[in-house]
C-alpha angles and dihedrals in degrees: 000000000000115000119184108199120196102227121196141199116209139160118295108245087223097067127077123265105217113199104232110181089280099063124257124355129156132198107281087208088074096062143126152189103289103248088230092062091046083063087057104044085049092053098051089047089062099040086049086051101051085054082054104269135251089331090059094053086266099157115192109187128203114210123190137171124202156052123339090278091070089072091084087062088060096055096040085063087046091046078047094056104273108158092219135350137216132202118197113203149165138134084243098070098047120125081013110161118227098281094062093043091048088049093044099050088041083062096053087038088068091026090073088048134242120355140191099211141007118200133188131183105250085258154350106254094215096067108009098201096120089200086115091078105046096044081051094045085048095043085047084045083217119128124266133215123201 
């Protein structure tokens, strides 16, 4: 079984949010795996175990998009138990909405090859807005559960 799991760095909680002109922003070098995505990565290791893990050809994984920093979203999965990570980057897709994120992460979905199962956290919780899943389920044209 191949699972692919989108991984995300935000903002720690912990850490001040300073308002710029632009309204709120925080120092990317103080983030972490989203929690909801923790739930998620969680979920695909133990479905991956009860196929018989890693020995068995079990593949969890770990999918991120963003600057340099979310690759520490990448090794935490990986710390979790992730087979292998990915992280998507490049300055043009920087500040992209949800539309071009969801583009650009439907194209290294196929780009690693056929899968058995995508999961998100129900949202980012950086931006909360959970569009991210379902424009990647449609681009993917695979079924989504919510």
């Amino acid at each position: 079984m191949k699972i692919i799991v989108l991984v995300k760095h935000v903002p720690d909680a912990q850490f001040d949010r300073h308002l710029n002109g632009e309204g709120y922003t925080t120092d990317r070098e103080e983030s972490i795996l989203s929690e909801l995505d923790e739930y998620a990565l969680e979920a695909a290791l133990q479905l991956a175990e009860a196929r018989g893990g890693a020995k068995a050809g079990n593949q969890v994984i770990a999918l991120s998009m963003g600057p340099s920093g979310a690759v520490n979203a990448v090794k935490k999965s990986l710390q979790m138990g992730a087979t292998e990570g990915v992280h998507l980057t490049d300055s043009a897709l920087a500040g992209s909405d949800a539309a071009a994120t969801s583009l650009a992460l439907a194209a290294a979905v196929r780009h690693l090859g056929a899968v058995d199962l995508v999961l998100t956290g129900m949202a980012s919780t950086d931006g909360e807005t959970s569009l991210v899943p379902a424009q990647l389920a449609e681009r993917l044209g695979l079924p989504q559960v919510t």
